[in-house]
C-alpha positions as CSV (number, residue, x, y, z in Angstrom):
1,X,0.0,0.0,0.0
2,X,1.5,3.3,-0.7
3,X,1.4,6.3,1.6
4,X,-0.1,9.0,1.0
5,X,0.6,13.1,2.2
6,X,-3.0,13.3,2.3
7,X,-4.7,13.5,5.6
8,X,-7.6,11.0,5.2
9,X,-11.4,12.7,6.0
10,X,-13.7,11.5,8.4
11,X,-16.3,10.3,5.7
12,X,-13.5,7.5,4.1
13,X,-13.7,5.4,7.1
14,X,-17.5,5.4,6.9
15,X,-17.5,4.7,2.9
16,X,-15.4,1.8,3.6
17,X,-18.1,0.5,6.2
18,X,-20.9,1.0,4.2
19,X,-19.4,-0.7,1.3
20,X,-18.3,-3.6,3.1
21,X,-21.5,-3.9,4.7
22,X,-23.5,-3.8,1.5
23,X,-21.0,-5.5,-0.9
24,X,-19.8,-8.2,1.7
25,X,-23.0,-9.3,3.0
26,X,-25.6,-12.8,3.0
27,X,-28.6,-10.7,3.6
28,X,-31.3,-11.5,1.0
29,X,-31.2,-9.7,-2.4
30,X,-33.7,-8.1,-4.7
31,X,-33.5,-7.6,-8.4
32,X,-33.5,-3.7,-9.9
33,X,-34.6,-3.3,-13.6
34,X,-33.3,-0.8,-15.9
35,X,-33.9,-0.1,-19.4
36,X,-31.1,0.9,-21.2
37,X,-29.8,1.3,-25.0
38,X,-28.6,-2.4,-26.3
39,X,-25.1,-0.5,-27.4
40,X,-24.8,0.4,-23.8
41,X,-25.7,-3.5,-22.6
42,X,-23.6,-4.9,-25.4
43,X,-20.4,-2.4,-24.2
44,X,-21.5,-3.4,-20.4
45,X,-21.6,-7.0,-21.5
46,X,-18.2,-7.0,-23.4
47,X,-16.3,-5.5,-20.4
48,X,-18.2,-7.8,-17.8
49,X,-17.0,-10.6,-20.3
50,X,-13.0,-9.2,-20.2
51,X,-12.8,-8.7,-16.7
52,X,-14.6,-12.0,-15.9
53,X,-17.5,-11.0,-14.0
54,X,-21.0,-10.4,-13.6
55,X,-22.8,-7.5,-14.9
56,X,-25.0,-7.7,-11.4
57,X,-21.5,-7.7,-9.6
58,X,-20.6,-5.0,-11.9
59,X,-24.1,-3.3,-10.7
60,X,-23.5,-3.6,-7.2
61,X,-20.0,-2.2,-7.0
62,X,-20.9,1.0,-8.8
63,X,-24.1,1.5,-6.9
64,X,-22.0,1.1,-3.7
65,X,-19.2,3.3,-5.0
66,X,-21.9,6.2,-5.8
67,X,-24.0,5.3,-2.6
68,X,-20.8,6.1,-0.6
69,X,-19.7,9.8,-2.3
């Protein structure tokens, strides 16, 4: 881990919480619906496919990462 010059702010040790809580749990999950343009799924689709995951794990990280700003 590098180190950083930075003083960290109060608010990263929360966004770390509340990402772990909501990306690291077993609590039961629901499915969210979205209509979007087919060359926007077929762009999500081809990077899910290159990085070898999910789009729904794809989903949930950047709905945690904007839930935590």
């Amino acid at each position: 881990m590098a180190l950083s010059a930075k003083r960290p702010s109060r608010g990263d040790e929360a966004r770390k919480r509340i990402l772990h809580e909501v990306t690291e749990t077993s609590e039961k999950k629901k499915r969210l619906n979205a209509e979007i343009e087919e060359t926007l799924y077929r762009k999500i689709k081809i990077k899910a496919v290159e990085e070898g995951r999910s789009i729904s794990d794809i989903t949930r990280d950047l709905w945690s990462e904007y839930l935590s700003k």
